[in-house]
Every structure is written in C-alpha cells, then in structure tokens.
C-alpha positions, -999 to 999 in steps of 0.1 A, spaced: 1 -171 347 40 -172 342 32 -175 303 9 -147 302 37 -122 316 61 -137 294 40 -128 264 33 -93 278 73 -89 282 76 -106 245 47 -80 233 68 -47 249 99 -58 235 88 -61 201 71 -27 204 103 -8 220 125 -25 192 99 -12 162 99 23 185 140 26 180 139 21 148 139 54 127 119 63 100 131 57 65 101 47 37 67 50 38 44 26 25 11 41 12 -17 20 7 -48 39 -14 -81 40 -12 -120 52 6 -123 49 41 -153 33 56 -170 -2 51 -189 9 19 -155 9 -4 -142 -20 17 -137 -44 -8 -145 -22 -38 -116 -16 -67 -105 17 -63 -94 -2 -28 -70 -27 -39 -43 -5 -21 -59 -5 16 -66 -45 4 -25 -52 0 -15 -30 32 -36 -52 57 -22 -81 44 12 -66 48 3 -52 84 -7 -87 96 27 -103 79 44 -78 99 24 -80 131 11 -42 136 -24 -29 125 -26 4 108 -47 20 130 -31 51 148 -43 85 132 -15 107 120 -13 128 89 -50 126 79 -40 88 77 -43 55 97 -5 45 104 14 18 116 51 20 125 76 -14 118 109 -29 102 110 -44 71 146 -55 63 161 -36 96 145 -3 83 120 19 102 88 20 82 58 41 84 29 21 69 0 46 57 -41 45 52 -46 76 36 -84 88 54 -85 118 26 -104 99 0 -85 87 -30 -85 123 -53 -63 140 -22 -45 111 -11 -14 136 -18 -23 155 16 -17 124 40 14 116 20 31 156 18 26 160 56 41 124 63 69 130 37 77 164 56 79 154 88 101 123 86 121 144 59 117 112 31 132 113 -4 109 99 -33 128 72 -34 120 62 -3 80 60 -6 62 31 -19 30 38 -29 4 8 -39 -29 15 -58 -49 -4 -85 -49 -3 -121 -77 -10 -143 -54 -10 -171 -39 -44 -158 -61 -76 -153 -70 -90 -120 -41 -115 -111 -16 -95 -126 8 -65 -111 35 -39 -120 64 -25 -99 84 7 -114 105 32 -98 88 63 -115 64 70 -139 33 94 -147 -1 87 -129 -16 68 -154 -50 80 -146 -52 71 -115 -60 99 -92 -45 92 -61 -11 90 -79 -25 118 -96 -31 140 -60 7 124 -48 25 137 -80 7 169 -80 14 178 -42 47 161 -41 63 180 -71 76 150 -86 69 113 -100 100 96 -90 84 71 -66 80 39 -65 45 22 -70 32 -9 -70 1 -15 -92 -28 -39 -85 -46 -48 -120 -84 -49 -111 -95 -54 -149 -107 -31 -174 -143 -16 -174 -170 -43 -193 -177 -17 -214 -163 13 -231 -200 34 -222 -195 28 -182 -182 52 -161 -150 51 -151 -160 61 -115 -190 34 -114 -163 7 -122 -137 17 -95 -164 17 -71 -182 -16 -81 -173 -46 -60 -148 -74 -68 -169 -106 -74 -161 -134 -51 -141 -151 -81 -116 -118 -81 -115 -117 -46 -102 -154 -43 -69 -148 -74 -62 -117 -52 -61 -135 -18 -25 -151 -32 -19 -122 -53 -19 -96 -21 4 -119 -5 30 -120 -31 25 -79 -36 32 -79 5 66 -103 -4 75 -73 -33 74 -46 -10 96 -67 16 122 -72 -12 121 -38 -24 127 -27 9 152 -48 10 172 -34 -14 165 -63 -36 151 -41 -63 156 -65 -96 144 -91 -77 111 -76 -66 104 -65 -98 107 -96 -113 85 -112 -86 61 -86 -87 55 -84 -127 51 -122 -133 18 -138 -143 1 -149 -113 -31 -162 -122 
C-alpha cells in the first residue's frame, strides 16, 4: 500500500513541477480529428505528437483553443503541446488563440505536418518558409501574418499518379509497410523537436534531415 502512495506523491510532484513551468513554445501537431483519419496521411502530424506525448509522459487530451493540449518541459522550458480539433484547412484558429494568450513569438512555435513532396522515411526541419501546399501551414500563415516558424515535415510520398486527387491521396491510409519505416521515423522526429527545443538548432536539423530509411 506504502508503494502505491508513493507513486501517487511521485505522480503530483511531477504534475506541480510541469504546472510551474511557464509557457514558452508550442508544439502543433496537424491533422482530422476522429478515428476515420487516424492513421491516414494528412495525419502524420497528430501521428509524431503522440509519440512525443508518451516520451514526455502527458497525453494531449485537455480541450483548450479548439485543440487537445498537453502542458510539459522539454529542455527546462514550459511547453504547450497542441491537437488542433479545427480540421486541417483552419488549423490556424487553434494555433492564433494559443499564440495570443501565452503571448508566443514565431519563433517559438513548432509546427509538424506531412509532406507529400518528401518520401516516406524521410523528413525536413527549417526555421521559415512558405506553405508548400499544405493547408494547415497554409491556415497558420494566413491567420498568423507571418511564416517565420519553425516546421517539421513528415514525407508521406507523392500521389501514384499525376490524375489522383490531391485530397483522395492525403486521405488514403498508410499501408502497413509505411506504417512500420514511420514507427522509427516518429521517434527520431520526437528526438528533433527535443533538440530544437533545446536550443540545439544545427544539431536538430542535421538529425532531422538525414536519410532514415
């Protein structure tokens, strides 16, 4: 019984240390809520957060700025992790609202999404840059005012065929091939953010824009 309160006293610490801990980044995740997009393309973003959430011990799961959050420390820093509930095209509306009320710089919010210009097993971390078609960057940039973030790309591979809709491919399901490169590959995109974080910017990039597969 002894053990049990010691891991309840364990549990509150942990939670009042995260609690002290003020707000500096946010970590946005994209993609469609509910099981239907669950492990769909356009949801290689929600995909990286969970594994990132578990690494860190929370779950994202409170509901705050028309997104399931999750408050921890990465690096001694306050972060607010975020599961944008909007639907990818207004993604831009969870993130303003956070942004506003926790008074964030661009800078300081890490956004990861996928990219069917990249191929499964492979990933790109930059500091700005335009949307580049993807319209949850798209709704962020747009809303925001500016592109100066940081985002963390997820290749999911390129449509099969030029006559397929963009929309049907970002919505199609990874096979269970893709899913098993991305197993390692959300871990090591859960490591980038870490070392970005961090301040460990070169370092992150590097690790983050290596051949994985």
């Amino acid at each position: 019984m002894a053990d049990i309160f010691d891991l309840f006293a364990k549990i509150s610490k942990e939670n009042t240390a995260r609690a002290k801990a003020p707000i500096e980044w946010l970590v946005v995740g994209l993609g469609n809520p509910g099981r239907d997009y669950v492990t769909t393309r356009h949801n290689a973003g929600f995909m990286a957060m969970d594994v990132l959430a578990r690494k860190k011990g929370v779950r994202c799961d409170r509901s705050r700025f028309k997104a399931l959050t999750a408050e921890c420390e990465i690096a001694g820093r306050g972060v607010l992790m975020m599961l944008p509930q909007t639907y990818m095209n207004n993604s831009g509306e969870a993130v303003r609202e956070a942004a506003q009320f926790y008074k964030i710089a661009p800078e300081h919010i890490l956004v990861i999404s996928d990219d069917i210009n990249l191929d499964i097993g492979r990933m790109r971390l930059r500091d700005s840059g335009s949307d580049g078609g993807q319209r949850g960057l798209r709704s962020i940039i747009y809303l925001m005012g500016f592109d100066n973030f940081p985002r963390l790309r997820i290749g999911v591979g390129k449509k099969p065929h030029p006559e397929m809709e963009l929309s049907d491919w970002v919505l199609s399901r990874f096979t269970e091939d893709e899913l098993g490169q991305l197993e390692k590959l959300m871990g090591i995109a859960a490591e980038c953010v870490e070392l970005y974080i961090g301040g460990k910017h070169d370092e992150a990039v590097r690790l983050c824009n290596a051949k994985h597969s």
